[in-house]
C-alpha positions as CSV (number, residue, x, y, z in Angstrom):
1,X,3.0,20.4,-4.2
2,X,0.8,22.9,-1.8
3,X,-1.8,22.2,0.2
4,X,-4.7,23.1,-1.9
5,X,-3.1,21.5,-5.1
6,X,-3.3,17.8,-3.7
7,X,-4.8,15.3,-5.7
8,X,-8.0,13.1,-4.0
9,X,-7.7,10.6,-3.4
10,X,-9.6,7.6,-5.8
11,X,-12.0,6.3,-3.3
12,X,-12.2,1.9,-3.4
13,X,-14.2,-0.3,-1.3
14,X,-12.2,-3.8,-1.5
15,X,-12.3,-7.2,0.2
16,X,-8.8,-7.4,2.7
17,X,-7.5,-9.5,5.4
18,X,-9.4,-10.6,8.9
19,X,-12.8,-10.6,7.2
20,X,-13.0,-7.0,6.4
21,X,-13.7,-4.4,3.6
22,X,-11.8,-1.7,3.2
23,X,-13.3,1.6,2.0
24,X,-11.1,4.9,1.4
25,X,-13.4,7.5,1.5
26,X,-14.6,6.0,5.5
27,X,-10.6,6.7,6.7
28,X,-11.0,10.0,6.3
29,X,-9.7,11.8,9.7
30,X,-6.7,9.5,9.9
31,X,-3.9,8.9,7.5
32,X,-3.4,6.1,5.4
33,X,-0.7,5.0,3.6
34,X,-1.4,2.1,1.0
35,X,1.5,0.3,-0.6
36,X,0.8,-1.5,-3.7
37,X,3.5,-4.6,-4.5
38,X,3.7,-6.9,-7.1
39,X,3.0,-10.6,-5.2
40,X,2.9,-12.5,-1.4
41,X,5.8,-14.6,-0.6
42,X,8.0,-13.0,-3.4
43,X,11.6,-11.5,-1.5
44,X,11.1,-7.8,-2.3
45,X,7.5,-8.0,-1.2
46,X,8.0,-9.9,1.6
47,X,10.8,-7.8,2.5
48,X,9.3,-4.8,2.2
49,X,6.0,-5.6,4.4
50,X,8.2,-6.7,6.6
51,X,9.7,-3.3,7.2
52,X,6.1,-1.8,7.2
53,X,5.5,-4.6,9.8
54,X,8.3,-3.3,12.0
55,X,7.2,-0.2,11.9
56,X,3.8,0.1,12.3
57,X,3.9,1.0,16.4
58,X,5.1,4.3,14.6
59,X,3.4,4.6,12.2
60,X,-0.1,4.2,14.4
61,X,1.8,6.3,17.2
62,X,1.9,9.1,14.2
63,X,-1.8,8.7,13.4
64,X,-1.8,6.8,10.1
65,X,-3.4,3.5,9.5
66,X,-1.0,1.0,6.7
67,X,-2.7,-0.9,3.7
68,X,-0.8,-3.2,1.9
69,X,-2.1,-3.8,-1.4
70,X,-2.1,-6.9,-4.4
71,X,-3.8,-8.4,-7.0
72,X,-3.4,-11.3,-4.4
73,X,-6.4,-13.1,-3.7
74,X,-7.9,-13.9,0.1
75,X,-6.0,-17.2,0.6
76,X,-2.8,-15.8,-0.2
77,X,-3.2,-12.8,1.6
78,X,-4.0,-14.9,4.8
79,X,-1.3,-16.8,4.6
80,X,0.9,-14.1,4.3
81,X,-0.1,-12.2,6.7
82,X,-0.1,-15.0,9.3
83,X,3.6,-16.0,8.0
84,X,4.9,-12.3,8.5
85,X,3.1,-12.0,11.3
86,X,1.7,-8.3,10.1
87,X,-0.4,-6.5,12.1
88,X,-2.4,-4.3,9.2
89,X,-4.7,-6.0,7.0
90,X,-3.8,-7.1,3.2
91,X,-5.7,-5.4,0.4
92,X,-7.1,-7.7,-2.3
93,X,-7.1,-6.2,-5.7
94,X,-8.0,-9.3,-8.4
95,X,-9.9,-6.6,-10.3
96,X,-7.5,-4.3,-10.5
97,X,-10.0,-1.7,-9.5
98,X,-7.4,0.6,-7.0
99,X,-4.4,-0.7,-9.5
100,X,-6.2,1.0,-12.2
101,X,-7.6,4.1,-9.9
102,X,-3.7,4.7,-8.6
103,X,-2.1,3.8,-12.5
104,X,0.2,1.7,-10.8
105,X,-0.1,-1.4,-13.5
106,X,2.8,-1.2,-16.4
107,X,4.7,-3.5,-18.4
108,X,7.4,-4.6,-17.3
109,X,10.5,-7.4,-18.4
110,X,10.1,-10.8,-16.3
111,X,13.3,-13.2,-17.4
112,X,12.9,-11.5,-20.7
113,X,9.9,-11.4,-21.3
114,X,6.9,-8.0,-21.4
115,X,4.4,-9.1,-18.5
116,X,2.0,-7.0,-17.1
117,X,2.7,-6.1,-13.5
118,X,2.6,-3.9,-10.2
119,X,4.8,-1.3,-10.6
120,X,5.7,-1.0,-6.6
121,X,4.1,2.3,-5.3
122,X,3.2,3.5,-2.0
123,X,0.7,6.7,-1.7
124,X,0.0,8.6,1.4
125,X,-3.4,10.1,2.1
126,X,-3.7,12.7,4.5
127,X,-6.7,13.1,6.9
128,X,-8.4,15.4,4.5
129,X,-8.4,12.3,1.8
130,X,-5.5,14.0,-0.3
131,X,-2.8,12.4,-1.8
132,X,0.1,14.0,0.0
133,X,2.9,11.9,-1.4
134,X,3.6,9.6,-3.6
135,X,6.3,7.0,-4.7
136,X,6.6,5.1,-7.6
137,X,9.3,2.6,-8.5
138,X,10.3,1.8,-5.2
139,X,13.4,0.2,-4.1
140,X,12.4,-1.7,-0.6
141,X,15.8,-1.1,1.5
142,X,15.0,2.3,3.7
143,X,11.6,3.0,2.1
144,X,9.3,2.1,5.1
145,X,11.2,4.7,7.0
146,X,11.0,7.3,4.6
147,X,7.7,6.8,4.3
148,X,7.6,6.9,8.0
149,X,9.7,9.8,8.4
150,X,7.0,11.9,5.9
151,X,3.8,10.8,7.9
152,X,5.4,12.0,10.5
153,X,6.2,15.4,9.1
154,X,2.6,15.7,8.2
């Protein structure tokens, strides 16, 4: 994918973590990457904010600003952030409204049965508000850093 063949980004204005609202389309100038996961406290998700936790010196240090992103409500969110200690805020998506935007909801098999999920996806938005990468069906081990690695290519 070129330059001039990047998708914009769907813009969202949602409720996240530490009292605040997040709109898209005010980030642009600075990167963002937004990771969508299936549920707090789970052990991939926590895992994988985690890693986005560790890393998030570089990933300011490289200009970008991290989003984590669930259907999740505020309580949760808070409480998962505080346990993790994470130092970007938590997206709240009850509505589905950037799950929808991104087409990161699909069915998927939960102990056998078809449940409607996350599928867990992380999107990078370059300063112009651009998709620049995307990643969909994510295994967590290494994936902060690769996603790291590209934002710092940018």
């Amino acid at each position: 994918m070129n330059d001039n063949t990047r998708a914009p980004a769907p813009d969202f204005i949602l409720p996240a973590t530490s009292g605040t609202t997040v709109e898209l389309s005010a980030l642009r100038g600075a990167k963002v990457v937004l990771f969508f996961y299936p549920k707090d406290n789970t052990p991939g998700c926590t895992n994988e904010t985690a890693a986005f936790r560790d890393h998030h010196a570089a990933f300011t240090a490289a200009g970008c600003v991290v989003f984590g992103i669930s259907r999740d409500g505020m309580k949760s969110h808070e409480n998962f952030k505080t346990k993790l200690g994470v130092p970007f805020e938590l997206i709240s998506d009850a509505d589905e409204v950037a799950c929808e935007a991104f087409g990161v909801m699909k069915m998927k098999n939960m102990y056998g049965k078809q449940v409607r999920g996350i599928e867990r996806s992380t999107f990078v938005i370059d300063a112009e508000g651009r998709i620049a990468r995307e990643w969909r069906g994510v295994k967590v081990p290494g994936h902060a850093e690769e996603v790291l690695a590209f934002v710092q290519s940018l």
